[in-house]
C-alpha positions as CSV (number, residue, x, y, z in Angstrom):
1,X,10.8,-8.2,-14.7
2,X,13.4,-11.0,-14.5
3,X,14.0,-12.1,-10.5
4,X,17.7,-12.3,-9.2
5,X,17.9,-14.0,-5.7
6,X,21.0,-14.0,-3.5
7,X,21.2,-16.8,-1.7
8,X,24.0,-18.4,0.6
9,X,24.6,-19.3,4.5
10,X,24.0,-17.0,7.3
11,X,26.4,-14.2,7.4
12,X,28.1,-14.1,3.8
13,X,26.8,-10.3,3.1
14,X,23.9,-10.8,1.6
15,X,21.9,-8.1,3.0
16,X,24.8,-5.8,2.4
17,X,25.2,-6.7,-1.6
18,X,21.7,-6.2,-1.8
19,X,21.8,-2.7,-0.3
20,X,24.7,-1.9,-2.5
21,X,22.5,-3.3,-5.2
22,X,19.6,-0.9,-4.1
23,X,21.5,1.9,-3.1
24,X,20.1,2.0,0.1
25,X,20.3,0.3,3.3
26,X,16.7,-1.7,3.3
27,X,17.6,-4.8,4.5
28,X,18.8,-5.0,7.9
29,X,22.9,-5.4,8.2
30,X,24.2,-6.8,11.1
31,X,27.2,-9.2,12.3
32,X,24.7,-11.6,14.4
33,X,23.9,-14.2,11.6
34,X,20.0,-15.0,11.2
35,X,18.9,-11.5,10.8
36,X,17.4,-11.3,7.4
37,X,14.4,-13.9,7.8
38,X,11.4,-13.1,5.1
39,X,12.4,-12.8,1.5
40,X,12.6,-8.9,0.9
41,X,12.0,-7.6,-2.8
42,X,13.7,-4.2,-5.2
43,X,14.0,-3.2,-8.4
44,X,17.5,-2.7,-9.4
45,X,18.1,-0.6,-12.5
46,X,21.6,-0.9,-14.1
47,X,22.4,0.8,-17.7
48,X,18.7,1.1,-18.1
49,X,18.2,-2.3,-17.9
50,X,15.6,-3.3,-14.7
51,X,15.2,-6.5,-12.7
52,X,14.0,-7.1,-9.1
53,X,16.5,-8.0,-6.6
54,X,15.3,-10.6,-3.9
55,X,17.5,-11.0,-0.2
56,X,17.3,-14.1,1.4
57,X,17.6,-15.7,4.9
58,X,20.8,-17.6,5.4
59,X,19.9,-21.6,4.5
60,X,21.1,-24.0,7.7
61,X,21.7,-27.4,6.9
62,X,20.3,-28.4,10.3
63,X,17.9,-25.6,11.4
64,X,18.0,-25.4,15.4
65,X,14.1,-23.9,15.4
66,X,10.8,-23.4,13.3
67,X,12.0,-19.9,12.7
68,X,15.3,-21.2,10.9
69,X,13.3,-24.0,9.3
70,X,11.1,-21.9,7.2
71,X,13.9,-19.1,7.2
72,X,15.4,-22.1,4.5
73,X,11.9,-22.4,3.1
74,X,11.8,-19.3,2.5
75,X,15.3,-19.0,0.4
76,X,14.1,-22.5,-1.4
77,X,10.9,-20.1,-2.7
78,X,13.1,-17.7,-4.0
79,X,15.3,-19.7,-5.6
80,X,12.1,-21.0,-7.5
81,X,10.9,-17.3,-8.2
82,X,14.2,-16.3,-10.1
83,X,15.3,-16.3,-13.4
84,X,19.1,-16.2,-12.1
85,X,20.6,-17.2,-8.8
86,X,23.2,-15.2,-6.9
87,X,25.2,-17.8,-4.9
88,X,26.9,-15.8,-2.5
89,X,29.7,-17.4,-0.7
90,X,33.0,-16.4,1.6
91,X,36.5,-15.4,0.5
92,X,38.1,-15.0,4.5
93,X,36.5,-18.6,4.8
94,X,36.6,-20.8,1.7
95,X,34.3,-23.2,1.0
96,X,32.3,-24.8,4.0
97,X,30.3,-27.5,4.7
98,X,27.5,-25.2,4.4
99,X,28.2,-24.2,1.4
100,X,28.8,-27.7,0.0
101,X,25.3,-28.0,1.5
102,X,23.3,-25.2,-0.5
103,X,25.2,-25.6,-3.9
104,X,23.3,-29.5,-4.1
105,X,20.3,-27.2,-3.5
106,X,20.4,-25.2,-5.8
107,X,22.0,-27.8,-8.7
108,X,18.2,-29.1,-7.9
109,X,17.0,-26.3,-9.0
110,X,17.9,-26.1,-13.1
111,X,18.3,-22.3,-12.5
112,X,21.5,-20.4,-13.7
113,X,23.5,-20.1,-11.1
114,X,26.4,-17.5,-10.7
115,X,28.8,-17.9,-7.9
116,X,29.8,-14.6,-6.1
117,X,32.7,-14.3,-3.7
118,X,32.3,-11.6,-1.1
119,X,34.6,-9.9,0.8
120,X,37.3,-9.9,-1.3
121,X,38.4,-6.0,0.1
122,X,41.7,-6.2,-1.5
123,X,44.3,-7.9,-3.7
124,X,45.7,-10.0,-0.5
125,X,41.6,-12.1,-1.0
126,X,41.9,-12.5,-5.2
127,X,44.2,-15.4,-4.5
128,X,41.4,-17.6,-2.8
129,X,38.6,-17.2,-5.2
130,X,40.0,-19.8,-7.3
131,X,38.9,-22.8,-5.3
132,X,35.2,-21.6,-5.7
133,X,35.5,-23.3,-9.0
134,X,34.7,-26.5,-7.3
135,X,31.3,-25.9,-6.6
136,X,30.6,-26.7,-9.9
137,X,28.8,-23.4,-11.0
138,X,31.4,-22.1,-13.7
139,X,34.0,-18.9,-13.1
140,X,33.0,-17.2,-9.5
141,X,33.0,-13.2,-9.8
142,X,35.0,-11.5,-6.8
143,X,33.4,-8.9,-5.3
144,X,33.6,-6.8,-1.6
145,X,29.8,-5.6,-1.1
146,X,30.8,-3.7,2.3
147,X,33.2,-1.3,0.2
148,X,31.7,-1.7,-3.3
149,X,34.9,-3.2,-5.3
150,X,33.9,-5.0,-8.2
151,X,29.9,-4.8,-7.7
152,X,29.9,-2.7,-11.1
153,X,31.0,-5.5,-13.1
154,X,28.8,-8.2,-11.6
155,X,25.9,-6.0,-12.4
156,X,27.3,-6.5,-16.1
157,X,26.8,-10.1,-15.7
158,X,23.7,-10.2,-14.6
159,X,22.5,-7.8,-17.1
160,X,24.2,-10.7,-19.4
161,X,22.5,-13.4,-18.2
162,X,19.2,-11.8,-18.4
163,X,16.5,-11.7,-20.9
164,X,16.8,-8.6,-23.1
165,X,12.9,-7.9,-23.0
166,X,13.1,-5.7,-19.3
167,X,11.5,-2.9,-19.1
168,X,11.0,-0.6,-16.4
169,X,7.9,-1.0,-14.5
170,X,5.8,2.1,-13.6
171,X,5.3,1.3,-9.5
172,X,2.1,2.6,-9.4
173,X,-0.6,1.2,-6.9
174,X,-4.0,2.0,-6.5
175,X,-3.7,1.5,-2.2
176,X,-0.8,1.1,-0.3
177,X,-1.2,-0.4,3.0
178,X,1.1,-1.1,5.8
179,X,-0.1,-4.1,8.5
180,X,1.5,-2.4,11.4
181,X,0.9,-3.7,15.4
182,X,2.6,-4.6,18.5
183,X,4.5,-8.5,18.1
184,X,2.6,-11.7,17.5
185,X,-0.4,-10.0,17.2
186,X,-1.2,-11.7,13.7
187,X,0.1,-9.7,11.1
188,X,1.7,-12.0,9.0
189,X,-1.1,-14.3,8.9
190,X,-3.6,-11.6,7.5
191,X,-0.6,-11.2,4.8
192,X,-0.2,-14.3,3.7
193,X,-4.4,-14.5,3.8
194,X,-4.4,-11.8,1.2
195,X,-1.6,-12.9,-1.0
196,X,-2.9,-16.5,-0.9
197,X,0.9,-17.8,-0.3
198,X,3.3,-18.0,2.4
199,X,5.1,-15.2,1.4
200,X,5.6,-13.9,5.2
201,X,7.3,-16.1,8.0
202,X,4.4,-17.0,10.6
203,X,5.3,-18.4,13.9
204,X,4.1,-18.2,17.6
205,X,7.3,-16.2,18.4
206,X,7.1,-13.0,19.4
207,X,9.0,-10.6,17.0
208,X,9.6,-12.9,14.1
209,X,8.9,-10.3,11.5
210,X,12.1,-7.7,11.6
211,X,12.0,-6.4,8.3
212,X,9.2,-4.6,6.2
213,X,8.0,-6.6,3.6
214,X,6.6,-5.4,0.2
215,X,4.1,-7.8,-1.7
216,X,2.1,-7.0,-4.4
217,X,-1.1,-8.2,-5.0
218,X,-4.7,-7.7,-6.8
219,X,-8.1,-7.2,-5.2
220,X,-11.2,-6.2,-7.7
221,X,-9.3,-5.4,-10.3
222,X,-6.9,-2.9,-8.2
223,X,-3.8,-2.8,-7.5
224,X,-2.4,-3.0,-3.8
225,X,0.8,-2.9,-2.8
226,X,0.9,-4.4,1.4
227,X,3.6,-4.1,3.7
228,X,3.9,-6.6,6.5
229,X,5.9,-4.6,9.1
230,X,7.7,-5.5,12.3
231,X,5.8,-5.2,16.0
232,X,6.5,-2.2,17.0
233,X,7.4,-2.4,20.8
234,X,7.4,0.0,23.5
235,X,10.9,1.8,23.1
236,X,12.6,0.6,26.2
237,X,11.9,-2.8,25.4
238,X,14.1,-2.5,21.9
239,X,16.5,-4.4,23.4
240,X,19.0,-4.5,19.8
241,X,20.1,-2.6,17.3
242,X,18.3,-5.2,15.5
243,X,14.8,-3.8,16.9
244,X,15.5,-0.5,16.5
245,X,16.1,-0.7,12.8
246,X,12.8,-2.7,12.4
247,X,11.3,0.2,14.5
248,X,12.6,2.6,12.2
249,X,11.4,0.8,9.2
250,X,8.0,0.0,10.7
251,X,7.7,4.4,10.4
252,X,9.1,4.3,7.1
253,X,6.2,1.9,6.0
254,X,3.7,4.6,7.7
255,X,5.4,7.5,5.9
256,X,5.0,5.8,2.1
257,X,1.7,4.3,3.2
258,X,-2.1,5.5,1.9
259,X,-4.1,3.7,4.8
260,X,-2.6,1.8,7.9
261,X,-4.2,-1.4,9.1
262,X,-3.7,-1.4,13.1
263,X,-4.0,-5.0,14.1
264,X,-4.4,-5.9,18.0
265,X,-4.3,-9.2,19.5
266,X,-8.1,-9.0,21.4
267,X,-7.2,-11.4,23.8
268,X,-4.1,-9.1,25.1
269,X,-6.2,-6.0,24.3
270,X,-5.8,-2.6,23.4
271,X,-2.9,-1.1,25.4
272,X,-0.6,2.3,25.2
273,X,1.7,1.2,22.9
274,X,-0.9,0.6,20.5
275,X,-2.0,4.1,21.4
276,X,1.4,5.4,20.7
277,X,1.3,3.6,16.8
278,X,-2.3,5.2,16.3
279,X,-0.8,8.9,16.7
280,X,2.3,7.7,15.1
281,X,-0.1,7.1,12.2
282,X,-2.1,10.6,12.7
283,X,1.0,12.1,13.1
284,X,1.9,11.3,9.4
285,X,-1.4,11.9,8.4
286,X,-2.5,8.5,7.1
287,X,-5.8,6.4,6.8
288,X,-6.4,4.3,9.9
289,X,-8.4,0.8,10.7
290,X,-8.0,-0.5,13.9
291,X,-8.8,-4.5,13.5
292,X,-9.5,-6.3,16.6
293,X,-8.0,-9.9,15.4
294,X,-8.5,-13.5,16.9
295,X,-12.0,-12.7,17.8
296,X,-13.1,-16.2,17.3
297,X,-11.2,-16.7,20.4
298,X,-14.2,-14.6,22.2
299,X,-17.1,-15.9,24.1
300,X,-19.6,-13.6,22.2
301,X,-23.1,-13.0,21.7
302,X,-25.0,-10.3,19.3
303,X,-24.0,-7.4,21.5
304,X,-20.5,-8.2,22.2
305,X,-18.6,-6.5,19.8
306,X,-20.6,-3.0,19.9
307,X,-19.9,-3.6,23.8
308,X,-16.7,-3.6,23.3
309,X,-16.1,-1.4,21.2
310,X,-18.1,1.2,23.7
311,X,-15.7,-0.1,26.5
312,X,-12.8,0.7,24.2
313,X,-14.1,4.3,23.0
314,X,-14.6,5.4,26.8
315,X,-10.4,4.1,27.9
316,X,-8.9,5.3,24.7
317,X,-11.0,8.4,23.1
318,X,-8.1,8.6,20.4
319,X,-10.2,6.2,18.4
320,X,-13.3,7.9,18.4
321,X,-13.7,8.8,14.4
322,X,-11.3,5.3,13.5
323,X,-13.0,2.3,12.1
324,X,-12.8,-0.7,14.5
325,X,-13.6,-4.3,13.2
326,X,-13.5,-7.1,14.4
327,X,-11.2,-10.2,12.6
328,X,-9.9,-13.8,12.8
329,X,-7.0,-14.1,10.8
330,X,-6.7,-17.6,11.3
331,X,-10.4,-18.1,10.7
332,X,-10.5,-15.7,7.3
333,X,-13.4,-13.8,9.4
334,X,-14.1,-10.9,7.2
335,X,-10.4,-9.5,6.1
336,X,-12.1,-9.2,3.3
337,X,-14.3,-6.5,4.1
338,X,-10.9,-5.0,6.0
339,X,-9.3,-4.6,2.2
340,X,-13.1,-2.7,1.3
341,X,-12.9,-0.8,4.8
342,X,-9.3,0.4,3.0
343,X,-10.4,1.5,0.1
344,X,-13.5,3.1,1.5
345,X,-11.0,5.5,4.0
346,X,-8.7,5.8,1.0
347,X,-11.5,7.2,-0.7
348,X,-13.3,9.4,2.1
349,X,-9.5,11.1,2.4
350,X,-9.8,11.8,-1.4
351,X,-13.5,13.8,-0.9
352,X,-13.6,17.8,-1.6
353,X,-16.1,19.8,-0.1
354,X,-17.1,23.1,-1.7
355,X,-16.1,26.3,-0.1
356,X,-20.1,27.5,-0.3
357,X,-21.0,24.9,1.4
358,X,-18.4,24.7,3.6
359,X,-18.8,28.3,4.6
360,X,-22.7,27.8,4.9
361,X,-21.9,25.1,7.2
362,X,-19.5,26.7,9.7
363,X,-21.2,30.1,9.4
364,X,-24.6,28.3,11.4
365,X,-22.2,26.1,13.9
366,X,-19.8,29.6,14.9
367,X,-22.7,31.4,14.7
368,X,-24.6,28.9,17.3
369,X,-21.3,28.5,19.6
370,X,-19.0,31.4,18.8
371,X,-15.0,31.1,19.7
372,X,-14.3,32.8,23.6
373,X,-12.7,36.5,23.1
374,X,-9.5,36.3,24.7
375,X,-7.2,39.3,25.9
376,X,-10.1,41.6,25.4
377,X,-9.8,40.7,21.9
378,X,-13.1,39.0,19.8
379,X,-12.0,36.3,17.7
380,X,-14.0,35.8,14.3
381,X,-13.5,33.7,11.6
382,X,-14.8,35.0,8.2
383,X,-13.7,32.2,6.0
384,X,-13.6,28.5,5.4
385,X,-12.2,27.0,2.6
386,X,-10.8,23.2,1.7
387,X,-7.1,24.3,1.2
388,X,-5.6,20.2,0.4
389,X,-7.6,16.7,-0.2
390,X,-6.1,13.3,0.6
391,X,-5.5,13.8,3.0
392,X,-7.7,17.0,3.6
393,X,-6.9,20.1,5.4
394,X,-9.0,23.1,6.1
395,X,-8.0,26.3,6.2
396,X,-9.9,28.9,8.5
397,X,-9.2,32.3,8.2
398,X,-9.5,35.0,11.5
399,X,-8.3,38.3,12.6
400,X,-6.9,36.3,15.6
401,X,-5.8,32.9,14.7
402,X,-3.3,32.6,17.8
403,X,-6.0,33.2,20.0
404,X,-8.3,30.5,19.0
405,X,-8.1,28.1,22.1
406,X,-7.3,23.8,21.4
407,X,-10.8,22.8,22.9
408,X,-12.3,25.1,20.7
409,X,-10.0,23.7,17.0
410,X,-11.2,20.2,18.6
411,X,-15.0,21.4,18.5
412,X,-14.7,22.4,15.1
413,X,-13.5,19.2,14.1
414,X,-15.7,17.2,15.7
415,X,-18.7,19.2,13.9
416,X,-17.0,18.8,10.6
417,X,-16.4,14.9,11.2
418,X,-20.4,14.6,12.5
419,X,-21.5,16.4,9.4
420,X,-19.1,14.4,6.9
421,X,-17.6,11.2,6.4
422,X,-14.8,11.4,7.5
423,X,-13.8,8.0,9.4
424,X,-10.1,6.9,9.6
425,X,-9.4,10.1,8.0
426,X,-6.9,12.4,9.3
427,X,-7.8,16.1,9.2
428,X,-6.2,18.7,9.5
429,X,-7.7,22.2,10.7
430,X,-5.4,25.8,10.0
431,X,-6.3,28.9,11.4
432,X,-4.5,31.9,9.1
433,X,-4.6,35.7,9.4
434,X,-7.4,36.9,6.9
């Protein structure tokens, strides 16, 4: 599909143009300037015409950190990536410095550029679009993103200045993954790793991820779509509103996910708030890897990972039947085999067992360690069957199914999980009334 990037200085509305492009509020909208900081990608459809919609950082002219430097960078790249450029600037300001600034940038660039001016709410703004001329760019389109006046008709122009060969893409993936894990614990690196670019902000601050980003990308032949999210902090510690809406997203990416890669800094450890995104994660009923990254940063000999992975089972139980590996991100240390690991779960939560054989199977282990009768009541389950796959649930059917005790569901589980493979697969046991 053609690529239309919005581009402009901090705080102009870009965020908010591309959610009133999108028709949904993805990117992150807030009156601190700075927030958007990766390049964030949508389809847009418009008269059944389809392009993809990229949302940019704001581009400083004298960045104050590395985080605003390659915030910049980042904008250049997608002024490269389009086919048209969306130069978005500020009616309640006129032109700026800033904006004298970017438009030399982007004349650089020998892309079409069309220059959009934003918050033009009402008649009382139509009067200052004129000087936008100056920039150089040809007749500026007014538009107000916040309230939606006028976005109609720039759609038309983009649609004009588009090749006619779109067509709508069928988003179909063979894996989805979402990168999730607490801040600066390496997630962006792995990314970029996989995509072979720098299409993720990577820094030694803390938190610089705040969006979810999508990137496609090819492994073997199949198709992966792989979501970078934001660290996901304990919830007292989301200080912002900016946080919380990467928090929020961060679930989202779970929800639309087939298999969740949990990464944790080894040198910090394992630690509850990681605990609290793995039953997040079960909770939604999605594939799970936990991968231990920066191990080369670990005095280790042959034993050391399968002792610390025994230290790990014994404080947090929670991971017993989850695949635990052990990365370098910066080193490329087998993230390779993480992508395999993904496709193995996504596969093992695809697997369908036969109701004979489940029914042989749970006939010998009830029959060996029967359920506890409860309220003078015996409890016996007469039926097994597979009722869902990927994820897979099975159903058991009873004369009593309220009075079959947790410890007892758990040891039915756990026999099912030793008997199949079913590791970093969430399972889901049912008792019904036969």
């Amino acid at each position: 599909m053609s690529i239309v990037a919005i581009v402009g200085r901090p705080n102009v509305g870009k965020s908010t143009l591309y959610n009133r492009f999108i028709q949904t509020r993805k990117a992150i909208v807030h009156e601190i300037e700075g927030v958007t900081r990766d390049r964030t990608y949508s389809e847009v459809e418009w008269n059944n015409r389809h392009f993809t919609v990229i949302d940019t950082g704001g581009i400083m002219m004298d960045p104050r950190d590395s985080i605003e430097t390659a915030m910049r960078e980042q904008a250049i790249i997608a002024t490269d990536e389009a086919n048209l450029i969306l130069f978005l600037v500020d009616a309640t300001t006129g032109i700026t410095k800033f904006d004298d600034f970017i438009a030399k940038i982007l004349r650089r660039s020998n892309k079409p550029v069309l220059v959009v001016v934003n918050k033009v709410d009402d008649e009382r703004f139509e009067h200052e679009v004129h000087q936008f001329h100056s920039l150089g760019f040809g007749t500026p389109v007014e538009v107000s993103a916040l309230t939606g006046r006028s976005t109609g008709d720039l759609l038309d122009i983009i649609i004009e200045n588009l090749p006619s060969t779109d067509a709508a893409p069928k988003e179909e993936y063979d894996l989805k993954i979402s990168i999730l894990g607490m801040p600066n614990a390496g997630k962006s690196t792995i990314a970029n790793t996989f995509l072979g670019k720098n299409r993720h902000i990577v820094t030694d601050i803390a938190g610089t991820t705040r969006d979810s980003i999508n990137s496609k990308m090819t492994y073997h032949g199949k198709s992966v779509m792989l979501v970078d999210t934001a660290g996901l902090r304990k919830k007292k510690k989301i200080s912002d509103s900016i946080e919380f809406y990467s928090f929020i997203r961060s679930k989202r990416a779970i929800r639309e996910s087939n298999v969740c890669i949990l990464i944790v800094d080894v040198d910090k450890g394992f630690c509850n708030q990681d605990v609290r995104i793995v039953q997040e994660i079960i909770d939604q009923r999605k594939g799970l890897i936990v991968a231990m990254n920066k191990w080369d940063l670990i005095e280790k000999d042959t034993y050391t990972a399968a002792e610390y992975t025994k230290e790990l089972l014994y404080h947090f139980p929670v991971l017993t039947d989850i695949p635990i590996m052990y990365i370098s991100g910066i080193k490329k240390q087998r993230l390779y085999k993480l992508l395999d690991e993904a496709f193995a779960v996504q596969e093992r939560m695809k697997q369908r067992i036969p109701t004979s054989e489940l029914n042989d199977f749970f006939i010998r282990v009830i029959k060996q360690n029967p359920p506890a009768s409860t309220k003078g009541k015996y409890i016996k389950i007469k039926y097994v069957t597979q009722i869902l796959d990927n994820p897979p649930m099975i159903g058991f059917f009873c004369n009593e199914p309220t009075l079959i005790m947790d410890n007892y569901k758990k040891y039915l589980e756990s026999t099912l999980r030793k008997n199949y493979n079913f590791k970093g697969v969430p399972v889901k046991l049912l008792f019904k009334k036969k």
